[in-house]
N, C-alpha and C positions, 0 to 999 in steps of 0.2 A: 328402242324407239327414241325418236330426234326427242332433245330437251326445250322444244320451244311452249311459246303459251296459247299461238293463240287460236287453234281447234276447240271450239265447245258448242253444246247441244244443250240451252238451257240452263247453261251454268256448268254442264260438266265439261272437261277435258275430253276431246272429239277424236279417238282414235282408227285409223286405219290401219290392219294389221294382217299379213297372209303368213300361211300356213303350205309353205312349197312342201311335195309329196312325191319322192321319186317312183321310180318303178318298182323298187322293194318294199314300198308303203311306209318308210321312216320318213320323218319329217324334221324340218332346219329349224333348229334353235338357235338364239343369241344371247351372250349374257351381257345384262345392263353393268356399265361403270360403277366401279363403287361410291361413286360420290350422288350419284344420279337418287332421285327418287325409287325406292326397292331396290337397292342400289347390290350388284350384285347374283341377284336372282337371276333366272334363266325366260325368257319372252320368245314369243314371235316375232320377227323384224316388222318394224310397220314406225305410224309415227304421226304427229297431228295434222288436224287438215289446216289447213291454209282457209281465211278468209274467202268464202263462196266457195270454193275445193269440194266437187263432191269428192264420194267414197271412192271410189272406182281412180279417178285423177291420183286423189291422194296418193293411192295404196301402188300405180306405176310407179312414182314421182319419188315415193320413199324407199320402194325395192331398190330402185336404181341407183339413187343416193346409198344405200346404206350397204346392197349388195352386187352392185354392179349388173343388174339385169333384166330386160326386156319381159313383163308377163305376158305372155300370148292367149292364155286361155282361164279362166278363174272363174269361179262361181260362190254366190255366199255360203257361208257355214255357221257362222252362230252371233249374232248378238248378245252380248253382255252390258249391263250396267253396274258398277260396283263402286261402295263409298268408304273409303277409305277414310281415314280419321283425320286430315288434311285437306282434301281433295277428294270429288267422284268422279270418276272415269268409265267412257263408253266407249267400248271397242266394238268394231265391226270388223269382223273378223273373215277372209275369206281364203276358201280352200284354192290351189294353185297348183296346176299338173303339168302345165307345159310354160316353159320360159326360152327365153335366149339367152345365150353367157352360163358362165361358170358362178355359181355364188360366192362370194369372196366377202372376209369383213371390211370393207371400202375404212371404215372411220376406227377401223382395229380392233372393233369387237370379237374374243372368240364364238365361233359357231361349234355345231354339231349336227351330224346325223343318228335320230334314235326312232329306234322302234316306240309308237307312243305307248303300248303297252307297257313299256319298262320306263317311264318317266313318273319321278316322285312327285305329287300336285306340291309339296311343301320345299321343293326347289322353284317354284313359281308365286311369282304373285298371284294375292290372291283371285282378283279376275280373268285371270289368266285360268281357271282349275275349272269350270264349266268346255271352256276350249280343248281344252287336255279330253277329258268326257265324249263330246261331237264328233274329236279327232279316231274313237275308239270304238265309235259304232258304225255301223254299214247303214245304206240309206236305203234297203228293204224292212221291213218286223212285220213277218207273218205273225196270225191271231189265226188256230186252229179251229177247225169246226167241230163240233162236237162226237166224239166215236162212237156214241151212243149204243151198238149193241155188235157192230161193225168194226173190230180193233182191227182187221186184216185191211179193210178197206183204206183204213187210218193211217197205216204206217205206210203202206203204197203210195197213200197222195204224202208224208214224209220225206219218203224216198224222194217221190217228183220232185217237189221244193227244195230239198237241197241239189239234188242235179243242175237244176236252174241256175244256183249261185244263193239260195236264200241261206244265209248266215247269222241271223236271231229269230227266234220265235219264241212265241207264245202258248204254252197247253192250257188248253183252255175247255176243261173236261168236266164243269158242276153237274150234268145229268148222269155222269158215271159213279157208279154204287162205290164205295169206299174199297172194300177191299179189290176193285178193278184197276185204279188209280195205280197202284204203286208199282206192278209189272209194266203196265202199259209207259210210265215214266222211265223205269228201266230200262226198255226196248229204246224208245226215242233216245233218252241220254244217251246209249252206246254211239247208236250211228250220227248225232249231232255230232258227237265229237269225235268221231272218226273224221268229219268231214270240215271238220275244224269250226262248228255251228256250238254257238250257247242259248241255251233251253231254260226261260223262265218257268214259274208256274205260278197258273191264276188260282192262288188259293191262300191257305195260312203258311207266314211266313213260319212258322217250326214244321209243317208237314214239309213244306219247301227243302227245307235243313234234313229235314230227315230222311228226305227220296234224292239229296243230294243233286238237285236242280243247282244251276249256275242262278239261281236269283230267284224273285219275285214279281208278280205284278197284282198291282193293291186293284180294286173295282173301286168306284167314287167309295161307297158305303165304306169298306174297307180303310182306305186313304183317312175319311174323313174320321176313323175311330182312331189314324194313330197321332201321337202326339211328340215322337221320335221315330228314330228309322227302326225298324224293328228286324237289321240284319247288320252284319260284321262289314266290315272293307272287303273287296272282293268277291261279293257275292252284289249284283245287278236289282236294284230297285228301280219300277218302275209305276207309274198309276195312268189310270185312266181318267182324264180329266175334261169339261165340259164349259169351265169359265173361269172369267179371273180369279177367282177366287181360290179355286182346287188346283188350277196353279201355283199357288202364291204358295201352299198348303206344303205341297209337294216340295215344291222347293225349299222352302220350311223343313222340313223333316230327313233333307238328305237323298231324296230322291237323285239319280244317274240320270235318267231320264222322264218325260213323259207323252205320251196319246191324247191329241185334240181332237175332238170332231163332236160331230158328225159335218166334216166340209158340203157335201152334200149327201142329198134324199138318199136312203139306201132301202132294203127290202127286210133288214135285221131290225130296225129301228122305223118304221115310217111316220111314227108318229113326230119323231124329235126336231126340231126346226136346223136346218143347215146355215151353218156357222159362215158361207162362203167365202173367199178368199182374202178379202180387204178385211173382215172382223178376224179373220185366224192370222194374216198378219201382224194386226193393232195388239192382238193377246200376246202373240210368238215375242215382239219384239222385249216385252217387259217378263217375261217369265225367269230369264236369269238360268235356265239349264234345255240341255237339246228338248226338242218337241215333233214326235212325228205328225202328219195329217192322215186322220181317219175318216170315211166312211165315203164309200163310191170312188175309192182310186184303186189306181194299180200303178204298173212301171210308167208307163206310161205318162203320168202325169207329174214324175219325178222334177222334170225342171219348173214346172210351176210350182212346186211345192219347194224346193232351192229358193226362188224367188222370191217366196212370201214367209222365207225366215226360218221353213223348215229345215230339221236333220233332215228329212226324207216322209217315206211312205209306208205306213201301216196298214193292212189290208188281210182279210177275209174271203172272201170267194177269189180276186184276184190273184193270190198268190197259194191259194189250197184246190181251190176246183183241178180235177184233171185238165 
């Protein structure tokens, strides 16, 4: 990212930063100058805005500069905020799939193409490791319906959703008798991961470890009893969260990601008041890690939820119903 000064948002250093994504789903890193600020480490190309500059100007204006190329198509991906012991820095960060030109380091920065699975967060500054995170989830997360007495039924609408392309989800099975649990997670696990799918579970994070689930997801109650992460690197924490607060919480603790909502009215919840899109953006923006939108969405409503600072879209009937 350029070394000038004067992009900022209230005091912070105002970054505009993309995140180009080929067809094989690696993404283009650059490493900063060793003299530079984090000097050394590995970034996204991007770089400060310009007095009045919005994001979007910026983030052409620096590609070009830095990598020789036109963006044609780009959509946001994650905001961060981070305070460094010098300076704080806000990146806006957005994902980019279609350009013109060859990427090239214009100012002699080495680059690279990496799978982001395989990127160490501790080769990046730190603001940068939320982005790493965003880069490494898909912007569906189905949330299961309950199997209740029905495992045949259960694995069939499985199967549907991952035919679709759904790539994370959620088991989300507290009306199921204990010892039902642990087959029924065996079944799922198999074919998620045949299909190249990782399978949290809504439950304890040691039952989780021990049905060998790719992760967790905390419920508020949950979230709010812990006081650390209560799993290893590599295994997927996520919570469900309702306001800034449990936000704040989660991110606090290590949380990969988390679930906002209720965006709107749903038929799971009618009591809960809908969070609508200008208040899920005003939360999203300060959260400091990916955030899907829950409740009354589906595919469908994916680019609004782009727009309002989401990973993506969480969903229940939309992505389970036959």
């Amino acid at each position: 990212m350029s070394a000038g000064v004067s992009g900022s948002v209230r005091g912070c250093v105002h970054v505009a930063a993309g995140a180009l994504v080929d067809r094989a789903g690696r993404v283009l890193i650059a490493q900063r100058p060793a003299r530079a600020h984090q000097g050394g480490l590995w970034e996204f190309p991007g770089g400060k805005l310009e007095a009045g500059e919005s994001v979007q100007a910026a983030l052409a204006r620096e590609l070009h500069e830095e990598l020789g190329i036109v963006v044609r198509r780009a959509r946001p991906l994650i905001a961060v905020e981070h305070a460094y012991a010098d300076k704080t820095v806000r990146l806006d960060v957005w994902r980019i799939e279609d350009w013109s030109g060859v990427p090239h380091g214009r100012e002699g920065q080495p680059l690279a193409w990496c799978d982001p699975q395989a990127l160490d967060p501790v080769a990046f500054p730190a603001a940068d490791v939320p982005v790493l995170a965003a880069l490494r989830l898909p912007p569906l997360y189905l949330v299961t319906g309950e199997p209740a007495q029905e495992p045949e039924v259960f694995l069939a609408r499985r199967d549907a959703a991952l035919a679709r392309g759904v790539r994370l989800g959620q088991l989300r099975a507290k009306a199921l008798p204990a010892g039902a649990l642990a087959p029924l997670c065996a079944a799922a696990l198999q074919c998620c991961r045949a299909a190249g799918a990782r399978l949290l579970l809504n439950g304890a994070p040691a039952l989780a470890m021990q049905l060998g689930a790719d992760g967790v997801h905390l419920d508020a109650r949950a979230l709010a009893a812990c006081d650390r992460r209560p799993l290893p690197a590599g295994r997927l924490l996520a919570a469900s969260c309702h306001d800034a607060h449990e936000l704040a919480h989660a991110q606090r603790i290590g949380c990969d990601f988390a679930v906002l909502g209720p965006l709107a009215a749903t038929a799971t919840h009618p009591e809960a008041e809908p969070l609508g899109w200008a208040r899920f953006a005003a939360l999203v923006r300060t959260a400091g890690l990916p955030v899907y939108a829950l409740g009354g969405l589906g595919p469908a409503d994916l680019d609004a939820a782009w727009a309002a600072g989401a990973q993506g879209v969480a969903a229940i009937r939309a992505l389970w119903q036959p």
